[in-house]
Structures are given as C-alpha cells and as structure tokens.
N, C-alpha and C positions, 0 to 999 in steps of 0.2 A: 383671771385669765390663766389659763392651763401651757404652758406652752413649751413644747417638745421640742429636744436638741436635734439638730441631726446627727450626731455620734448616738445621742438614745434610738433616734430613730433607727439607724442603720442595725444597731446590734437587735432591735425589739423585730426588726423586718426579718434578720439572720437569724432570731431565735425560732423566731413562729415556721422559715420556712424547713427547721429539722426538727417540728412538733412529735411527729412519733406518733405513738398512741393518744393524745389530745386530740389531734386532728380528727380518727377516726371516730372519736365518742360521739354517742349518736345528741341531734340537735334538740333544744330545752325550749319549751317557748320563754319569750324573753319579756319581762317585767319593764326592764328599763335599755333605755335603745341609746346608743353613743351616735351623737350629732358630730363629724367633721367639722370645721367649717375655717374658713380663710376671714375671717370679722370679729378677734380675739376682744374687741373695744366691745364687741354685742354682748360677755356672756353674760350679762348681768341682765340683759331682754332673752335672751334664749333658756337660762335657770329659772326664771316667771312662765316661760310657756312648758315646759316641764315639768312643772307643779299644778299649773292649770289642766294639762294635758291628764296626769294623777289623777285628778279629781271628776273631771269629765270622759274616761275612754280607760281607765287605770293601766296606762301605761306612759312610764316619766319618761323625761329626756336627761340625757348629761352633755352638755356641749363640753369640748374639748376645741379651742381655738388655736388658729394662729395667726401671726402677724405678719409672716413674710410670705407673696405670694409663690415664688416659685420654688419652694420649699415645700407647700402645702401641695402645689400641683403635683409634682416628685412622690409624694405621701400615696395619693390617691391613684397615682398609676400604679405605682409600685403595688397596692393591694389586690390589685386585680391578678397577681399572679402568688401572692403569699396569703397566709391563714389569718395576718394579720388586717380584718375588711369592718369600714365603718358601714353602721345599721346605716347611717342617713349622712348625706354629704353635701353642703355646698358647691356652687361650680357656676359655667357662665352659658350662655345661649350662642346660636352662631356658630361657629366653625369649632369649640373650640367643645362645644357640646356634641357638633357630631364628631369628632374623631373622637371619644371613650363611645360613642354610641355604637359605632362601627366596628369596635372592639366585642360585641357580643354579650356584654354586662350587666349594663343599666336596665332595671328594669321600665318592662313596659306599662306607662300608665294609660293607655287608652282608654280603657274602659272609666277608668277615675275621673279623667278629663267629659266622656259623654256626660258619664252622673251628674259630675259639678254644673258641666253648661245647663242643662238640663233642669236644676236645680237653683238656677241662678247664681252659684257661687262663685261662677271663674265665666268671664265674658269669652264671646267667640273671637273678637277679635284679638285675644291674647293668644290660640292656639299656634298660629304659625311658628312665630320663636319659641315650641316645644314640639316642632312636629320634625321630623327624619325620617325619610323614607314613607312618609304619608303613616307613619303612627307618633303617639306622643311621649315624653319621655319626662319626666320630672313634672312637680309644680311649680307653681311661684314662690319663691322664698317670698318678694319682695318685687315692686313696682318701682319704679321713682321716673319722673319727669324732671329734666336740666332744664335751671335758670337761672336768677343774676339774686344770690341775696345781697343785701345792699345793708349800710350803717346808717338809722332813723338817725340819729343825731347830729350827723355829719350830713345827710341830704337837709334837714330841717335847717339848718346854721345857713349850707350858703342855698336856702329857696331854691331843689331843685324837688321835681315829682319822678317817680318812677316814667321811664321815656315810651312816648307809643311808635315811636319812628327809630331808625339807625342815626340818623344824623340828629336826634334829638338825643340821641344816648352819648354823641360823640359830644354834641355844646356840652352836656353837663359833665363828661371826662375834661372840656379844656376848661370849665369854672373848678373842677379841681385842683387841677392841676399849677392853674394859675395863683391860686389861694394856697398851693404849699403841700396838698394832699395827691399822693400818688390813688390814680380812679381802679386799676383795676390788681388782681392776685393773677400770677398764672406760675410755674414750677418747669423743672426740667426732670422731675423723676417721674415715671407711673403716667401721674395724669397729665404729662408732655401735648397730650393730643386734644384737650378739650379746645383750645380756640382754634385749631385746624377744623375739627368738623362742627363746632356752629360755626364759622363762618363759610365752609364749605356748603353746609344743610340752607344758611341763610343765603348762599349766591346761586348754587345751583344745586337745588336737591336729587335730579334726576341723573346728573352726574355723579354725585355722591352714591346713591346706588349701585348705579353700573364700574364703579371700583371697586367696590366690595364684592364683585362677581368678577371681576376680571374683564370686564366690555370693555373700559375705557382703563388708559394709562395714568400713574402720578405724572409723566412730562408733559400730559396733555393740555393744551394752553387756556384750558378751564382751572384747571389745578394750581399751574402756574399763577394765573389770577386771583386766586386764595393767598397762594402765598403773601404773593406781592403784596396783597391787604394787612396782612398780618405783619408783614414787615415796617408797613407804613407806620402801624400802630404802635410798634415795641422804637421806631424810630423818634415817636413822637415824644416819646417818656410816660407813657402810660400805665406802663405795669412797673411791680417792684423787680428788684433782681430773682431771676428763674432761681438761684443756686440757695434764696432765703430757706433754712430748716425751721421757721416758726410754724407751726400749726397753721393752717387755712383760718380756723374759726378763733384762732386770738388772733392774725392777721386782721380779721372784722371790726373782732372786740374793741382793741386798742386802739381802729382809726389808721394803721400801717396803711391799708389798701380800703378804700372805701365800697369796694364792689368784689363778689365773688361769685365765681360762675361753677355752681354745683348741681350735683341730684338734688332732690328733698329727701332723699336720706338724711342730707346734712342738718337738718332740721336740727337733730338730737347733739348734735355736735355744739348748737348754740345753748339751746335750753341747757343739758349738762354744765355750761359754763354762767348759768342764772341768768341768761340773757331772754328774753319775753317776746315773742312774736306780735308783730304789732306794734310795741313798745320799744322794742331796742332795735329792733332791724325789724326789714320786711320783705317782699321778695318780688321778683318780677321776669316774665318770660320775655328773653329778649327776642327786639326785631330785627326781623329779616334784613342783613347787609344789603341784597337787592328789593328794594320796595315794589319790583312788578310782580313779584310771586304772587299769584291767587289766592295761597294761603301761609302763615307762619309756623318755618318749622320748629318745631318743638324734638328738641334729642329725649329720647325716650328708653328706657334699658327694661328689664325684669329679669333677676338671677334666680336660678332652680335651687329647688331643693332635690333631692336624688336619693336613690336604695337601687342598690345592686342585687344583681338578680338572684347571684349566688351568696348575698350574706349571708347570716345567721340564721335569721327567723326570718325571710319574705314577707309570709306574710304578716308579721307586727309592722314589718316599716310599711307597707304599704297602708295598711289599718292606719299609720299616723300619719302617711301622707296625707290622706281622704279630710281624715280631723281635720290637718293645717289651712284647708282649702274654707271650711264653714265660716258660716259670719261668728260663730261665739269665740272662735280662735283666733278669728284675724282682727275683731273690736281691739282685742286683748293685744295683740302684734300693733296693730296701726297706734296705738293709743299710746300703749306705753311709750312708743319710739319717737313719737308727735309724725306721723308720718302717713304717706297715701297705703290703700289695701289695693292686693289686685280685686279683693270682692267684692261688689258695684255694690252691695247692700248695706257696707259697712260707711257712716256717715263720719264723715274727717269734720273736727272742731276747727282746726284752724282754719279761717274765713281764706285765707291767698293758699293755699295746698288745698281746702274744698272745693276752690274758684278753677284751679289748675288739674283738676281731676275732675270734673265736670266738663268743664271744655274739652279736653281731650277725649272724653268718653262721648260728645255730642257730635265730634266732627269738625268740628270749629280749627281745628290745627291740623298742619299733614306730621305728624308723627314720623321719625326717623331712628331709626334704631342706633345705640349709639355705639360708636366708631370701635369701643373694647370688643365689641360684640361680632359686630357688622362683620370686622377683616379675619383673615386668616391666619392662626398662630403664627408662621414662621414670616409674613410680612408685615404683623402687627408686631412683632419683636425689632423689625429693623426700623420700622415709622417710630417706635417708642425712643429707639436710638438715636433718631436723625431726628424731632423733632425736640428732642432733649439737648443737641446739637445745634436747633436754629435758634432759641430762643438765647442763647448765649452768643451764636456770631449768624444774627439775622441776614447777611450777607451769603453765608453757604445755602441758599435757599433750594438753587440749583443743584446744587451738587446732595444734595440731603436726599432731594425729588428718583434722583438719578440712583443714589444707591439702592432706598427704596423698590424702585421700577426693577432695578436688576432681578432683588429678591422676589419680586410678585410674575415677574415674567418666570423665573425656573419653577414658580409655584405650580401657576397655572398651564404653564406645561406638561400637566401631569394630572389636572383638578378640573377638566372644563369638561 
C-alpha cells in the first residue's frame, strides 16, 4: 500500500501548482498509467491487473492507494485545478459522481459504454449509474450485491439454515442469542447506514427512492417506521457494540457476531483470512422486513473507474478503460478477488455469488442502489453522523431524522 501524508500531499499539490517550465513541456504518450484509488487493502489486485494489462495492451498500471476516504476525495478535487492529475481514479456513482462531472473534467465515455454494450461486455441495465446529463462517464471499477455472510459453524451447531422469510431470520437471531451468541455486526463509523437502507429497501422501496430525490422527507412516518424497526432490533440485544474497532471479517471469523451484512466485495476480506466459502461461512440475501413486496430488494452499488479529460495522455486512459471492461480483464478482476464482474460473460466460481449474480441479472430482485450512492454528499455526511449517533443512543431516533431533514431540505432547495 502506497499511502500519502497530507502534509506530502499538500506541499506535492503547492509544488506542481508553481511548475514553470514542466508544466509546459509538450505531452509523451505514457507506458504506464497511475491508478488513484480510495481501496489501499486492493493494491495487491490492482498490481496483477497492471501486469496483465503489460502483457495484453502494453500498457501497466501503478496503483497508488489510500485508506482514508475524505482525504482521498480532498486529493482528487484538488487535481482538477493543479498539475498534479491522476491518469485513472476511483470514485462513487450518484450525486457524488455528478458533482466532479459537472465540473467539466471527467472524461466522456460514451462512446466506450455503446462498444462495450454492443459487445456484450458491460450490460444495458448498468448505464443509468454512469450516465449525467444523458452521456456516460467512467466504467465499472466493480459490481457488488449486499447481503448477510453468515458463520457455517455456528449456523451448523445450533441447526439454523440460511432464512427465506424476515421473521425466519429474526427466530434464528433469538436461537442465538439465547445460546450466548450475539446474531448480527453493525458499526457507527462509514458503514453507520447499512441497516437504515436494508431495512428501509426491505419496508418500503419506493419510498426509499423518492428520498434520495428529495420527493419524500426523513420525518416522513415511512421513515419513521424504519427507524422504529431498527431500534427494536439494537433494543433486543442483537447486534454487538457499534463502537467495536475489530474488523468486520474476524468479527465472523472468531464467532463475536454470527451474521454480517456486506457487498460481495467482502468475499476477499474472508478468503484473505483462509476462510473457504462454503466451508467456513456462506452467504445469504436477506428478506424483505415487509413480506408483501412483490419482490426482494437486493442493495446493489458499482464504483467507477475514471480519466480526466485533461490528464496526461487521454487517450492511454481511455485505451485502459476500454481493456478494463473485456471479459480477459475482468476473468482476471473477478477471480482474483473471489468476487461478482460487471461483465455478464464472465462466469463467477463461487456457487452463492454465481446464484446472487444470476438472479439479479434475470429480474428475480428489484435492485436498489445503495444508500452511499443513492443520497446526496452534504446529506449523506449528516445521515453518516446521525446514524453513527443512533446506533449508540437508539432513542435519539427522532432527533437524528430531524437534523438529517434540516440538511436535505437546504439541499434540495437549490437541487430540484
């Protein structure tokens, strides 16, 4: 992992913006292309596809990672106005992709996006989450579908199965619970928000939308009713303490929480730790809190990969965009990482991520984009705050909803 101070960053930004004569020397095409990226845990999948990349398009990559997200975000604005600009960047879909899009920078991939559909390597129903302004703008770094990994050893001791129903997930959290095992993981930093929108996605998904546009309110008493579920739940003793700093996936490992509710990214998070799908855990999309939905929602995310318009060499990044999209490149992405492709052609080994990718590609699920994604920067910062807030005093429920609603109402007064 490469990972950059912001005191280095600050003087490397202050240096590059009184380059002088560097700035104006005329542009080299470029051999090897610097990857951005906020997933400093990945470089060791992003240095394999940079040697694969060598070998097939002869042109490498160098990931440069980082570990702190809004340090990394800081990084990437800031480039857009200094010498200092990465060939390829990570970043997120949703509000938070159109405001650098709106910035005039990112390059435009439309044309990338027809070839690939066209070609079969990137499905039509992934274009919306890269589309602004009706063109498109980045690839898929990365797919992932949210759902419940779970610890085989500990479902297998006290005889429970993965649940097809809400209340069938709930008996085997009180057979845990009652046997001494805390059932579920959840946090108060970052990922504050995963049991806000499953159980938001699972009660009413068409509300869930319309907040993430601004139609409906967080005090609206759908929302309200989310809560109030989630409070029942953290009142019940279900989850461990929010404030645990263990790792999600030794929280698994070790049996601390028997259930964890992730992407399938997480996948690699287990096997890195010699843990065997199938074997040591296994995984399950959980059911809809309200059982009348017509179908189950399934939280769904894909993060871009990205080139600015005005790097270096345009066109090599775009050239490695195109690559990153083929099935030779994403075999190679999906596999290593044990994890889903966005390219339909690439065939996932694992039998419960094959099953989970399948079904979502067939229709079988309504698909929900997930809630990082969904809201808006500056009221996804204050929901990270308050819901980082409820999980510690489940009582401020209201008052969490309410500061929330402040910031999304002065949002959207400006955004509709």
């Amino acid at each position: 992992m490469r990972a950059i101070t912001a005191v280095g960053l600050a003087a490397t930004i202050v240096l590059a913006g009184c380059g002088g004569n560097d700035a104006a020397a005329p542009a080299k095409k470029k051999t090897e292309l610097s990857l951005y990226n906020d997933k400093g845990a990945w470089s060791t999948f992003f240095e394999d596809m940079g040697a694969l990349s060598k070998q097939q398009i002869q042109l490498s990559m160098k990931p440069i990672g980082y570990t702190d997200s809004a340090q990394y975000q800081a990084f990437v604005k800031a480039s857009f106005r200094t010498d200092v600009k990465p060939d390829l960047f990570t970043w997120q879909t949703g509000g938070m992709l159109e405001e650098i899009v709106k910035q005039k920078q990112v390059a435009d991939t439309t044309a990338l996006w027809q070839e690939a559909i066209k070609a079969g390597d990137l499905p039509q129903d992934l274009a919306p989450y890269y589309t602004v302004g009706g063109k498109q703008y980045c690839v898929p770094l990365n797919v992932a579908y949210w759902g419940m990994f779970y610890n085989k050893a500990v479902f297998d001791k006290h005889g429970l199965q993965p649940p097809a129903t809400w209340d069938d997930l709930i008996k085997a959290a009180d057979t845990l619970k009652k046997a001494g095992i805390t059932p579920f993981y959840h946090t108060s930093v970052l990922f504050s928000f995963v049991w806000f929108e499953q159980l938001m996605a699972g009660m009413d998904p068409d509300l869930y939308d319309r907040l993430s546009t601004g139609k409906a309110k967080y005090t609206d008493p759908g929302v309200v009713a989310v809560m109030e579920k989630w409070k029942s739940l953290i009142d019940a003793g279900y989850f461990i303490n929010p404030g645990d700093k263990t790792d999600p996936a030794d929280v698994l490992k070790n049996g601390k929480a028997a259930m964890v509710s992730f992407g399938t990214f997480f996948n690699t998070s287990m096997t890195q730790r010699k843990m065997t799908p199938g074997k040591d855990y296994g995984f399950f999309v959980i059911p809809n809190a309200n059982p009348a939905l017509p179908k189950t929602s399934v939280i769904f995310e894909s993060g871009p990969l990205c080139a600015l318009e005005k790097s270096a060499d345009p066109e090599s990044s775009l050239k490695y965009l195109k690559w990153w999209t083929t099935t030779g490149a994403q075999e190679k992405w999906a596999t290593s990482r044990g994890d889903v492709s966005a390219n339909p052609k690439v065939v996932i080994k694992d039998e419960a991520l094959g099953a989970i990718t399948k079904d979502a590609g067939s229709g079988k699920y309504r698909l929900v984009n997930r809630y990082f994604e969904a809201t808006p920067p500056p009221i996804l910062s204050a929901a990270l705050d308050g819901f980082g807030k409820f999980v510690g005093e489940p009582g401020s429920y209201k008052e969490v909803l309410e500061s929330i609603q402040k910031e999304a109402d002065e949002y959207w007064s400006t955004h509709q």
